[in-house]
KOLGULUM-16072 format. One record per residue (C-alpha): z, x, y; chain; residue in one letter; residue number from 1. Coordinates in nm, 2 decimals, always signed. Layout:
REM residues N
      pz      px      py  ch  aa    i
       Z       X       Y   A   a  NUM
...
END
This chain:
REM residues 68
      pz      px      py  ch  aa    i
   -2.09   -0.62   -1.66   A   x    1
   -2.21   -0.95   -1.63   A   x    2
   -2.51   -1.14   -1.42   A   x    3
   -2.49   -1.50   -1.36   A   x    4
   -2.74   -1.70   -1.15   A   x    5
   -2.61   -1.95   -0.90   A   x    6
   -2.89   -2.18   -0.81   A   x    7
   -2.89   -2.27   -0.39   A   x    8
   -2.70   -2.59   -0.47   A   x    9
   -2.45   -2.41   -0.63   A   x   10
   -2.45   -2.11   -0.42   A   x   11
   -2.17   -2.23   -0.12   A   x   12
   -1.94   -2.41   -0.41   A   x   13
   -1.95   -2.04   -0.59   A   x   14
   -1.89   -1.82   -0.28   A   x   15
   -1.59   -2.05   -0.20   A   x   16
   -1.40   -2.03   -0.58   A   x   17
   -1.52   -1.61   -0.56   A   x   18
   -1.35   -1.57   -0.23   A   x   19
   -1.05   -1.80   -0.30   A   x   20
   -0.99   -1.61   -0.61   A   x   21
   -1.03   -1.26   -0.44   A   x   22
   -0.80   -1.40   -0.18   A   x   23
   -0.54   -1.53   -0.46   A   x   24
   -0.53   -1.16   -0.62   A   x   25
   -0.50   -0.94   -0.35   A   x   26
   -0.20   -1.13   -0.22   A   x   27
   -0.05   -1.14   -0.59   A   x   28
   -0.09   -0.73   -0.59   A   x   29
   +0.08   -0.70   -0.23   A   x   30
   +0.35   -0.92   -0.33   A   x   31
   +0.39   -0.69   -0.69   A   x   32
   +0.33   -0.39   -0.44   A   x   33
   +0.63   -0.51   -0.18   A   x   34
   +0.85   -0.64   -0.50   A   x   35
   +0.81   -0.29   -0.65   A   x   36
   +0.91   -0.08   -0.30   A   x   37
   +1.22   -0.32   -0.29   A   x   38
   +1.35   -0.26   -0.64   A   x   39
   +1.27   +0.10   -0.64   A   x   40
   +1.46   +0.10   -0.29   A   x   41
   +1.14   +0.30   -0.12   A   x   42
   +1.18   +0.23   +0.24   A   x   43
   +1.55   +0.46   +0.17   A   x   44
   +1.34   +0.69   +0.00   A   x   45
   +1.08   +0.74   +0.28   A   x   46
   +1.36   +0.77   +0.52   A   x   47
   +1.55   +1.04   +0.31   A   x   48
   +1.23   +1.24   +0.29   A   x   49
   +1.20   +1.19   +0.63   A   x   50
   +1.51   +1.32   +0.72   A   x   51
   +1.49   +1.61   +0.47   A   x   52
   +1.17   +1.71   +0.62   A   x   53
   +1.31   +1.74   +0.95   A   x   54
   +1.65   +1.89   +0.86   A   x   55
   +1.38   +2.18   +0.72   A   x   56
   +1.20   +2.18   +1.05   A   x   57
   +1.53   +2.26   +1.28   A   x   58
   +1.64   +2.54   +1.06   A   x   59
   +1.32   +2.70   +1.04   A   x   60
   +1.36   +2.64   +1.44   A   x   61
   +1.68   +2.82   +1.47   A   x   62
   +1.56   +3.06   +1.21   A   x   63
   +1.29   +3.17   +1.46   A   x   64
   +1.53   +3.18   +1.73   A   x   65
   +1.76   +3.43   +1.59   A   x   66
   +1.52   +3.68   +1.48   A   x   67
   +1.40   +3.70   +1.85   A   x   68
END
């Protein structure tokens, strides 16, 4: 962990290259995130879980029905 003083002159120059460089990560790790879910083909994943889960859902459903 570091300190470093910013005098007031200095202050608005600083919070401006902070921010910018915040800004400039977080949209490199949401690119990396979206890159990743497209190479890994996650949106057909969460769909076939999806379904899977609801395929499970009707035959407990018909399940219940029979046994009354």
């Amino acid at each position: 962990m570091s300190l470093f003083i910013v005098g007031p002159a200095r202050m608005p120059a600083a919070l401006k290259f902070i921010f910018k460089t915040y800004k400039t990560v977080q949209k490199q790790i949401i690119n990396l995130k979206n890159d990743l879910e497209d190479d890994i083909g996650a949106e057909e994943i969460k769909k076939d879980v999806f379904n899977e889960m609801r395929m499970e859902e009707l035959n407990l459903f018909d399940k219940s029905d029979k046994d009354e």
